[in-house]
VEXDREN-2710 file (C-alpha; in Angstrom, 1 decimal):
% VEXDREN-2710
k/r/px/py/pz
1/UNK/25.1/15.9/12.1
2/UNK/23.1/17.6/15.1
3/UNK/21.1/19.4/13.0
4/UNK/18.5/21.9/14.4
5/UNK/15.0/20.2/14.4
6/UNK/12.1/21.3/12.3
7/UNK/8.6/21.9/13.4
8/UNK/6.9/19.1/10.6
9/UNK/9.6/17.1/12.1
10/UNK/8.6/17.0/15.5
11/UNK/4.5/16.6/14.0
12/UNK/5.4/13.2/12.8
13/UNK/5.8/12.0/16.1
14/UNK/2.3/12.9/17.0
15/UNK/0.3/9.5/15.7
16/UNK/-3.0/10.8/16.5
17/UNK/-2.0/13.5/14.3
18/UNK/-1.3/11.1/11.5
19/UNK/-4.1/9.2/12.2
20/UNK/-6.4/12.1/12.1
21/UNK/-4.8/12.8/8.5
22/UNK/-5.9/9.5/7.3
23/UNK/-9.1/9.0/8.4
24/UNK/-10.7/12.2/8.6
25/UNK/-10.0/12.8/4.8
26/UNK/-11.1/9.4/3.7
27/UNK/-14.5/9.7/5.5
28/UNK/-14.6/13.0/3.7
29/UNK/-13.9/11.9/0.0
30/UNK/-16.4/9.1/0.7
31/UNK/-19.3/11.4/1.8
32/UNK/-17.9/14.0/-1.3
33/UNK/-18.5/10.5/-3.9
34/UNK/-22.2/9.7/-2.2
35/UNK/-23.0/13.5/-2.5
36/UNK/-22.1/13.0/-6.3
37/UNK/-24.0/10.1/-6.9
38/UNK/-27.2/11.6/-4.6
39/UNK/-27.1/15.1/-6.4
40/UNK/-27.0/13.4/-10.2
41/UNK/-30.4/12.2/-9.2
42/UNK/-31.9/14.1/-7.0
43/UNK/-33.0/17.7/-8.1
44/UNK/-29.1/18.7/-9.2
45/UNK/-29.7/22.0/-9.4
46/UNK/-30.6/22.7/-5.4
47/UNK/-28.5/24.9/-3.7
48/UNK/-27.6/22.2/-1.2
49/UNK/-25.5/20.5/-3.4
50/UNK/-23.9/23.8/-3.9
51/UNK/-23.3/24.5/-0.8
52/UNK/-22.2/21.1/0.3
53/UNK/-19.7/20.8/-2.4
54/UNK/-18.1/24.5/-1.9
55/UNK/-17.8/22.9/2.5
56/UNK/-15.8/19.9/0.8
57/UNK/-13.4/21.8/-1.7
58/UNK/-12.5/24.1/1.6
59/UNK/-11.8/20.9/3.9
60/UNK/-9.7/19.7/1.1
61/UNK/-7.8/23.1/0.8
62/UNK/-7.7/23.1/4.6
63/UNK/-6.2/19.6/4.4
64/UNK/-2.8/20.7/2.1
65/UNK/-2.3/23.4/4.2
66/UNK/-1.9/21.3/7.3
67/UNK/-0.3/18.4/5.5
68/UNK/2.0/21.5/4.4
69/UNK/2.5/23.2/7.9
70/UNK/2.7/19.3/9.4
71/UNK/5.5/17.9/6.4
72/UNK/7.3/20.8/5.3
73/UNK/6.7/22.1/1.7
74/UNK/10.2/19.8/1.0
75/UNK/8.5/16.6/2.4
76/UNK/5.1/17.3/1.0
77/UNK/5.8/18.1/-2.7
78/UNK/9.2/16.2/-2.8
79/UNK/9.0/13.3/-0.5
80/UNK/8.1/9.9/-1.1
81/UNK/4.6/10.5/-1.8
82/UNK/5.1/13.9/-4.2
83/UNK/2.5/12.2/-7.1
84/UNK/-0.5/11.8/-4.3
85/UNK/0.6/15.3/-3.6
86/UNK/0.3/16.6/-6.6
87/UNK/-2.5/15.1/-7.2
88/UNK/-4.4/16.2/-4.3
89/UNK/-3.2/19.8/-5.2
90/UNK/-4.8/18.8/-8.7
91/UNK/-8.2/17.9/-7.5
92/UNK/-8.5/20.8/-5.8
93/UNK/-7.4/23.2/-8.4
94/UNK/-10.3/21.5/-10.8
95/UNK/-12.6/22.0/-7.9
96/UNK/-12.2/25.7/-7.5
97/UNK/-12.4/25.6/-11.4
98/UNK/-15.6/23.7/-11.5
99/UNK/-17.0/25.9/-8.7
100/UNK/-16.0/29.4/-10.7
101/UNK/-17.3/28.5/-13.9
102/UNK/-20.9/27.0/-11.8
103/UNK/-21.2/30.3/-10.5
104/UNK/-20.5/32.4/-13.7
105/UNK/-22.3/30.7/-15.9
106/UNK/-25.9/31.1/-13.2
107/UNK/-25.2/34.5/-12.9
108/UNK/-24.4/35.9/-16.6
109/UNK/-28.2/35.8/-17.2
110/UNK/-28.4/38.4/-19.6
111/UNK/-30.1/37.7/-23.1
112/UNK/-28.0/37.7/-25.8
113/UNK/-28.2/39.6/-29.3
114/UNK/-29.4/38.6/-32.4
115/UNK/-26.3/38.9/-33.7
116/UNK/-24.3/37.3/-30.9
117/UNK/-27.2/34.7/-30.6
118/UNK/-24.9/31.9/-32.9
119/UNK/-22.0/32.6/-30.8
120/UNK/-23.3/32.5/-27.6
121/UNK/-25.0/28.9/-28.2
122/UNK/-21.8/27.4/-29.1
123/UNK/-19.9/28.7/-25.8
124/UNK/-22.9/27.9/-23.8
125/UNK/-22.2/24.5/-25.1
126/UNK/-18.7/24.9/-24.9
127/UNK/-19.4/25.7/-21.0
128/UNK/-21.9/23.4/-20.1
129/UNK/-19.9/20.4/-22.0
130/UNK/-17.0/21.7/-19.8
131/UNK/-19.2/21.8/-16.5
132/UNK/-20.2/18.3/-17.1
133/UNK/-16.2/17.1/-17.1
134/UNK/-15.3/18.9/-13.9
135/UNK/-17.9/17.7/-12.2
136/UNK/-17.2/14.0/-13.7
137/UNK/-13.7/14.7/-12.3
138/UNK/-15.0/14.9/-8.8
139/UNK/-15.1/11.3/-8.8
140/UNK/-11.3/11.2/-9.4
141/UNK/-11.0/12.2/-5.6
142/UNK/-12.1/8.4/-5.0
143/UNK/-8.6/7.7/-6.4
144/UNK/-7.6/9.3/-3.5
145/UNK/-8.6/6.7/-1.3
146/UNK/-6.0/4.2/-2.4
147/UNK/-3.4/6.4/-0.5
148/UNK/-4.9/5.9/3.2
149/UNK/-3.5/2.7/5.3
150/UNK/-6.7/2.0/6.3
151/UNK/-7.2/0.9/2.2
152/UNK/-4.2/-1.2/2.1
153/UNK/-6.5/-4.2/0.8
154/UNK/-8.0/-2.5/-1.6
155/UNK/-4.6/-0.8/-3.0
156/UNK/-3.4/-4.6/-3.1
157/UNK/-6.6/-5.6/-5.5
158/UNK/-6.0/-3.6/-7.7
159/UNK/-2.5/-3.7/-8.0
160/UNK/-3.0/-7.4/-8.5
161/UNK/-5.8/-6.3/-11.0
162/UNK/-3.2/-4.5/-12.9
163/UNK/-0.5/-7.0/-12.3
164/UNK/-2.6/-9.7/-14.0
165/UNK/-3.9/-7.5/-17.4
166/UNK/-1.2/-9.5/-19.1
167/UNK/-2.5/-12.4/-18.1
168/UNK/-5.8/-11.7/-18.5
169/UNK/-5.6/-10.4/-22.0
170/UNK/-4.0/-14.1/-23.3
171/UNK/-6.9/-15.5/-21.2
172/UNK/-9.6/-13.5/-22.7
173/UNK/-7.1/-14.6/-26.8
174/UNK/-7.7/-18.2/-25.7
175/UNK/-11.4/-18.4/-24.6
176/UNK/-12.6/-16.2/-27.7
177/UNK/-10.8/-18.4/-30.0
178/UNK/-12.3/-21.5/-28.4
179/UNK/-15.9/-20.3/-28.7
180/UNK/-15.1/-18.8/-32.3
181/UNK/-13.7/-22.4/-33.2
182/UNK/-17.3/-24.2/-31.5
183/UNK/-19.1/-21.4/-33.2
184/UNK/-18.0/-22.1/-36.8
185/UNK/-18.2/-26.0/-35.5
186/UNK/-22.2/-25.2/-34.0
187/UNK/-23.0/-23.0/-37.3
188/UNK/-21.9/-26.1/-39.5
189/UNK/-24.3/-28.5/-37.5
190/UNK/-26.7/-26.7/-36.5
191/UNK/-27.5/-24.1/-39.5
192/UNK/-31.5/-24.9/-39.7
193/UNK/-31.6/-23.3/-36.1
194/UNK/-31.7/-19.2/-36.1
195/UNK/-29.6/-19.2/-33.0
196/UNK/-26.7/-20.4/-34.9
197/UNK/-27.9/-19.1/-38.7
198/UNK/-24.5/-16.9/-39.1
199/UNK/-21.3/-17.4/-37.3
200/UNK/-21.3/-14.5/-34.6
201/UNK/-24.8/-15.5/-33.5
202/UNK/-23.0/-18.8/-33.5
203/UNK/-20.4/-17.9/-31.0
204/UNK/-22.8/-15.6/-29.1
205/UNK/-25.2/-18.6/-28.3
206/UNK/-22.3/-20.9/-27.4
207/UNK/-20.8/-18.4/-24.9
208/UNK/-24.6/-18.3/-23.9
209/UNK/-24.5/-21.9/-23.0
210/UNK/-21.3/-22.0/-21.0
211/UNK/-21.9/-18.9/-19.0
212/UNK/-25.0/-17.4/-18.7
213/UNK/-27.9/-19.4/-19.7
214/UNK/-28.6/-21.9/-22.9
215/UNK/-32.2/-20.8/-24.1
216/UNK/-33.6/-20.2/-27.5
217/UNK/-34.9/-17.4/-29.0
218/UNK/-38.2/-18.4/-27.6
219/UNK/-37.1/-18.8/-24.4
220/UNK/-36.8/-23.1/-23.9
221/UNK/-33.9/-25.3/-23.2
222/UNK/-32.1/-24.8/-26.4
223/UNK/-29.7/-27.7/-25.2
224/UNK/-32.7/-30.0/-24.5
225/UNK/-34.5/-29.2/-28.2
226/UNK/-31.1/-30.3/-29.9
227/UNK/-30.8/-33.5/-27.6
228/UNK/-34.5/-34.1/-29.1
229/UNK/-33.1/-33.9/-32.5
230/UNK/-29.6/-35.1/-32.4
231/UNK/-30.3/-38.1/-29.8
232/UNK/-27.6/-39.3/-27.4
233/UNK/-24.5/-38.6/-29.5
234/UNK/-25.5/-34.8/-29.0
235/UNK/-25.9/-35.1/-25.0
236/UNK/-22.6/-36.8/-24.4
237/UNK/-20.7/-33.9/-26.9
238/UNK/-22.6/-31.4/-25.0
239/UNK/-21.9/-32.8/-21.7
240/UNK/-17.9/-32.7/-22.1
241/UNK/-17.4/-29.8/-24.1
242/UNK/-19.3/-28.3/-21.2
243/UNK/-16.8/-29.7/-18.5
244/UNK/-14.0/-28.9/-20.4
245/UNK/-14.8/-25.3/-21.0
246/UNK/-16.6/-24.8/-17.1
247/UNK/-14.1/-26.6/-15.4
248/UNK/-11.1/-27.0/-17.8
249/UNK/-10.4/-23.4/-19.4
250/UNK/-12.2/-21.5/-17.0
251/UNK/-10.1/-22.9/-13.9
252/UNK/-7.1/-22.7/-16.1
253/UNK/-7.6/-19.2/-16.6
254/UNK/-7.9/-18.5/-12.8
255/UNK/-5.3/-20.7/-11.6
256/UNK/-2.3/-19.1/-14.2
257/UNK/-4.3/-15.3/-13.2
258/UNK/-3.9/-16.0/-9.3
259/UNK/-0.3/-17.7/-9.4
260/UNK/0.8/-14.6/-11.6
261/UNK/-0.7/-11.6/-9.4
262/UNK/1.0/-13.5/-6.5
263/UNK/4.1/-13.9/-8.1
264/UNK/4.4/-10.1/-9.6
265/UNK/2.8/-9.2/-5.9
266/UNK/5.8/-10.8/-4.2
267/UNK/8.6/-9.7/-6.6
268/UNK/6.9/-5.7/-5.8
269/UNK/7.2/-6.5/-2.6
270/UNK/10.4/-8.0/-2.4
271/UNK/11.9/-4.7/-4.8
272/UNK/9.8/-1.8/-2.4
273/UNK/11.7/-4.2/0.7
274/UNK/15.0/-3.6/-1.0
275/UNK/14.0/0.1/-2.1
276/UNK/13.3/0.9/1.4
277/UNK/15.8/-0.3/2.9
278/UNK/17.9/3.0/3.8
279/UNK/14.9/4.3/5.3
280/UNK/14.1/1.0/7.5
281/UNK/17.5/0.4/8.6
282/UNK/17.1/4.2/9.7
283/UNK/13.9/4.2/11.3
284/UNK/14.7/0.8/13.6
285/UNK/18.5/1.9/14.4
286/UNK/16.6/5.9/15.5
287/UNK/14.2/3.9/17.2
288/UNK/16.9/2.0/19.5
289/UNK/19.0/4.3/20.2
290/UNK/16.1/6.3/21.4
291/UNK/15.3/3.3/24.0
292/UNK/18.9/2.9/24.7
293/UNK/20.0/6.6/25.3
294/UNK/16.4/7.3/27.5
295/UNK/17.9/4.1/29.7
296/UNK/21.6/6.1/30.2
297/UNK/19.6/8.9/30.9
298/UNK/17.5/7.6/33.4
299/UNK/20.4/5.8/34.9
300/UNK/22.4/9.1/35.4
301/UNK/19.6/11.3/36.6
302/UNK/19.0/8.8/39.3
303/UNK/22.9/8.5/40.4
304/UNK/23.2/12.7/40.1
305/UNK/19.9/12.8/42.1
306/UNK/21.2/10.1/44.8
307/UNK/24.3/11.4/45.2
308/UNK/22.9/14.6/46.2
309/UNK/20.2/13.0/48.6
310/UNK/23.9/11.8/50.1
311/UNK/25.4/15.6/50.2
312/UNK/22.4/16.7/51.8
313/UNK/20.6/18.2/48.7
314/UNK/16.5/17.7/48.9
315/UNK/15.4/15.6/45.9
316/UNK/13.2/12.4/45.5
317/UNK/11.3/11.0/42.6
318/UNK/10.0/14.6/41.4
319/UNK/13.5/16.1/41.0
320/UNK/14.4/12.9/38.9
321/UNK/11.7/13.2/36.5
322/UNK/12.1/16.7/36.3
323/UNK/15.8/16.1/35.6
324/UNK/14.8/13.5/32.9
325/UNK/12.7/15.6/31.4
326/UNK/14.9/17.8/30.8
327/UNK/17.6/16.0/29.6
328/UNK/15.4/14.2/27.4
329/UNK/14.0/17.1/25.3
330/UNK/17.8/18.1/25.1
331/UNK/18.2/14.5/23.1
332/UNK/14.9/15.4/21.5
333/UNK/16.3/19.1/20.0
334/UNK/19.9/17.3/19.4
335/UNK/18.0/14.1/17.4
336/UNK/15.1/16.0/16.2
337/UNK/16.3/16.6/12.4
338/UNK/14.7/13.6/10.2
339/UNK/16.5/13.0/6.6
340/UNK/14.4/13.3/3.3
341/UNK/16.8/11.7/1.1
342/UNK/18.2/8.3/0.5
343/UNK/22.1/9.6/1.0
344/UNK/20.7/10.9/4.3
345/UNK/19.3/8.0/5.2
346/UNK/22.5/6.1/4.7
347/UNK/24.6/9.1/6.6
348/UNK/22.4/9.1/9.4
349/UNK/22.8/5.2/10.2
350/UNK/26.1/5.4/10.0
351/UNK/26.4/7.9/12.3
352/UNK/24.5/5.9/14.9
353/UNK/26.2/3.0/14.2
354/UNK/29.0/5.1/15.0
355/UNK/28.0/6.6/18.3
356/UNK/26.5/3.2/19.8
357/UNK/29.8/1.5/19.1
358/UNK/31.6/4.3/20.5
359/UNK/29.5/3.6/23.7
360/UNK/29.9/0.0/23.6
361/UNK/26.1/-0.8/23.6
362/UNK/25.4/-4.3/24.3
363/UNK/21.6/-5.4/24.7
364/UNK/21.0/-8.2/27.2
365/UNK/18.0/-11.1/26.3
366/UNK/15.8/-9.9/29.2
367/UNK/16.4/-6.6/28.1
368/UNK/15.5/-7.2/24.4
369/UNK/12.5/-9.2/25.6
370/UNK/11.3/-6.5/27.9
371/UNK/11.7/-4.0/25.1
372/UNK/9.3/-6.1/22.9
373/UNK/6.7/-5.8/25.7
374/UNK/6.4/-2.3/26.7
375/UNK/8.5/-0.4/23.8
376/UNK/4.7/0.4/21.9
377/UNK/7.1/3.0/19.7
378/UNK/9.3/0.0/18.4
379/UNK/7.2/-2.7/18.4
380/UNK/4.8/-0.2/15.9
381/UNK/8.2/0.7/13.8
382/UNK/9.3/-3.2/13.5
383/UNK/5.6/-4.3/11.9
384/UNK/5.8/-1.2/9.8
385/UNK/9.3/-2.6/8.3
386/UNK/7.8/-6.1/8.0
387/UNK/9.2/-7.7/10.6
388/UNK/7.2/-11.1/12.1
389/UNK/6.6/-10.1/15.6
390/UNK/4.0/-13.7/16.4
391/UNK/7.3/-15.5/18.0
392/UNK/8.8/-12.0/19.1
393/UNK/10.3/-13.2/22.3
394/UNK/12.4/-15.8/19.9
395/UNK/13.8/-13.1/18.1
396/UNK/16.6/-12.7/20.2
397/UNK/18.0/-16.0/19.6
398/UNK/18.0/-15.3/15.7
399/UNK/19.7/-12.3/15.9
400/UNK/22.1/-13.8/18.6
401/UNK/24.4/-15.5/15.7
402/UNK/27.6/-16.0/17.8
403/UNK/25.5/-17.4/20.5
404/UNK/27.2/-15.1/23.2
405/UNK/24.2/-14.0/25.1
406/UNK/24.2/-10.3/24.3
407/UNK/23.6/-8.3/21.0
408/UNK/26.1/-5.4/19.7
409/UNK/24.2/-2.9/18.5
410/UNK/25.3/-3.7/15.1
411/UNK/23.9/-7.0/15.6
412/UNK/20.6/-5.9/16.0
413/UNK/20.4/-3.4/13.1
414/UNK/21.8/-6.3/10.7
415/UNK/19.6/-8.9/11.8
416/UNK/16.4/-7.0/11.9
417/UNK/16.9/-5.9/8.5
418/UNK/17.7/-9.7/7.5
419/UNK/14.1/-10.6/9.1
420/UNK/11.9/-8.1/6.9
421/UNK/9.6/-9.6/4.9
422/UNK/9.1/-13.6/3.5
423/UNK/11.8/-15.4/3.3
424/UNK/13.2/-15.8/-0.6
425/UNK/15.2/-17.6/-3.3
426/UNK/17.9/-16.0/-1.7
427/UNK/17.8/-16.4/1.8
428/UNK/17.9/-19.9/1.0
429/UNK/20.5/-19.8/-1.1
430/UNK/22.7/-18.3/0.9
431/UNK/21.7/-21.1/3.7
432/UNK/22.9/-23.6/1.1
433/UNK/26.0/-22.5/-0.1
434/UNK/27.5/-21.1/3.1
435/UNK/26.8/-24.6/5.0
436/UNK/28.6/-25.7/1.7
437/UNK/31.6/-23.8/2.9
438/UNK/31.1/-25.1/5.8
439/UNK/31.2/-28.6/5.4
440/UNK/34.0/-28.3/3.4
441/UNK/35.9/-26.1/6.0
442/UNK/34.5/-28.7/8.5
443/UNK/36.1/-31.6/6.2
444/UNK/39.9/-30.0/5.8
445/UNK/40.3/-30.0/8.9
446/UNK/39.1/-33.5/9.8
447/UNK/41.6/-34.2/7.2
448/UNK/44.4/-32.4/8.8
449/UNK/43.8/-33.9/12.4
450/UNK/44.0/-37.6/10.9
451/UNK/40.0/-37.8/11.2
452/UNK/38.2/-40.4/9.0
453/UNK/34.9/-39.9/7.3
454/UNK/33.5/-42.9/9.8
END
């Protein structure tokens, strides 16, 4: 399993690295969309535009070949992200493309022939048409966006967006069959009126009335010209149609679109939690035995180094972090390898699990506590695995099930990946039907010791 490290492998350690990669792109496909919308308006053809659109299709071919040299070609075009990959690699392509064809078509200036003069209109079209598509696709680099933490909100919109177009659709059935139904009911009543003298114009002024504004054609209070005619009967009609529509249907609607993007939100959620799970359990058991190995470490540098201090050997603190930083990049070049894959995820744990037990790691409370103070690395990895860190220092308690005052390494990788996430239909569940058991377990053997239910 000591695999030799990789060089992208040892660049995902570097955060600022990773941070840089997010942020420095974003800010660049942000500035690449207001150049868009600033050059459609202002003198498009300047050089400027030119020029600053050629500076942004290198950055983004600069960016996949350090996203390449940082992840590995395997990582990058295969890994979990491989479709914001590709799709990077396809902006860029259409980019070059869009730049190519630019700088053709300005410099094939040459007349054409009377001959060739048909054919040469209908591929400048062509051309030009073509032109105006590549340059629409620029925009698609907004897209883009969606893949950067720093637009996790936004991602979540408009998943919820697209989680709800169900719902929305029956919500959009519904109303337009209510305002169809008060259209043929307002174009029976009101027919003398040329707001409501067929049935679309009907249903258009209704909507009208309920949404944007009830005027006439004339511009007054078309609500207030019919209470004129139709007295009393008319305003109290008007009044409740208009509550039930306002306040009725249009609630309705939002209450049934909200509670279904929630619920499809927290079903995703709950299936990427379970779909990641290899990965998490890797990354939090990596992560402690990284803290727990550094500690045996530094606990046997310091002995060796003491020990000779006692023989007579020159030492102190330098020789001990020299020592320990030694030893340490050994770990480093012996741990280094990352797995891609789900199997090697799951062979990677288990080897782990396998070396801690063979060490007979056990984790004390004030050492689990002190860990979730200073240990920036593993507090970072526990809220990226969606784990509630607000009542961190009662953690230990949770995970301590058998109450013994220690945690087994194998207690800690269980329980953490029992805390990730909310809690669902089946944690509860569970909670029921094993205190079933145990009651019943509890109640045999009150039986057997003679015990009654008093």
């Amino acid at each position: 399993m000591n695999k030799v490290p990789m060089d992208e492998d040892a660049s995902e350690d570097n955060p600022t690295l990773l941070l840089l990669l997010d942020v420095i792109p974003s800010f660049v496909i942000v500035l690449s969309a207001a150049v868009a919308g600033l050059s459609a308006d202002i003198e498009s053809e300047h050089p400027v535009w030119k020029v600053l659109e050629i500076c942004f299709t290198v950055f983004f071919i600069g960016e996949i070949m350090v996203k390449l040299k940082v992840f590995g070609f395997r990582e990058f075009l295969r890994g979990a992200d491989w479709y914001w990959s590709w799709f990077d690699i396809i902006c860029v392509i259409l980019a070059v493309v869009d730049i190519s064809l630019t700088y053709s078509s300005s410099s094939s200036t040459a007349p054409p022939s009377d001959n060739d003069a048909g054919e040469s209109a209908s591929g400048t079209g062509f051309d030009f048409g073509l032109l105006k598509m590549l340059k629409l696709a620029r925009l698609g680099r907004i897209v883009r966006l969606l893949k950067f933490k720093i637009f996790q909100e936004l991602k979540l919109m408009i998943q919820g967006v697209f989680t709800g177009l169900r719902v929305l659709f029956w919500a959009v059935v519904l109303l337009f069959f209510s305002i169809y139904l008060l259209g043929v009911i307002s174009r029976t009543l009101f027919s003398n009126l040329p707001e409501f003298e067929t049935v679309p114009a009907a249903m258009f002024t209704t909507f009208r009335c309920f949404t944007d504004g009830c005027a006439a054609y004339d511009g007054t209070p078309l609500q207030e010209r019919l209470r004129h005619r139709h007295g009393g009967i008319f305003m109290f009609a008007y009044m409740l149609l208009f509550l039930f529509v306002t306040i009725g249907i249009f609630n309705l609607i939002m209450a049934v679109f909200i509670d279904n993007v929630t619920d499809g939100s927290t079903k995703k959620r709950q299936r990427q939690l379970g779909e990641n799970a290899p990965r998490t359990e890797w990354v939090i058991a990596s992560a402690l035995r990284e803290i727990i190995l550094t500690n045996i470490v530094r606990q046997q540098v310091e002995d060796q180094v003491a020990e000779e201090e006692r023989n007579g050997v020159p030492g102190g603190q330098r020789r001990v972090s020299k020592l320990l930083r030694e030893r340490l990049q050994a770990l480093q070049e012996m741990y280094g390898y990352k797995p891609h894959t789900t199997q090697e995820y799951e062979e990677f744990t288990q080897h782990i699990r396998e070396e801690m037990a063979q060490r007979d790691v056990v984790v004390t409370k004030e050492q689990f506590n002190h860990w979730l103070t200073t240990e920036k690395e593993l507090i970072g990895r526990l809220e990226d695995s969606e784990i509630d860190l607000s009542c961190k220092f009662d953690l230990f308690d949770v995970l301590d099930a058998d109450l013994s005052g220690e945690l087994e390494f194998e207690e800690m990788i269980d329980g953490l990946l029992k805390c990730r996430g909310p809690a669902s239909k089946t944690d509860i569940i569970a909670i029921r039907l094993k205190t079933s058991l145990g009651v019943k377990m509890l109640t045999k053997i009150c039986e057997k010791l003679g015990v009654n239910d008093d």
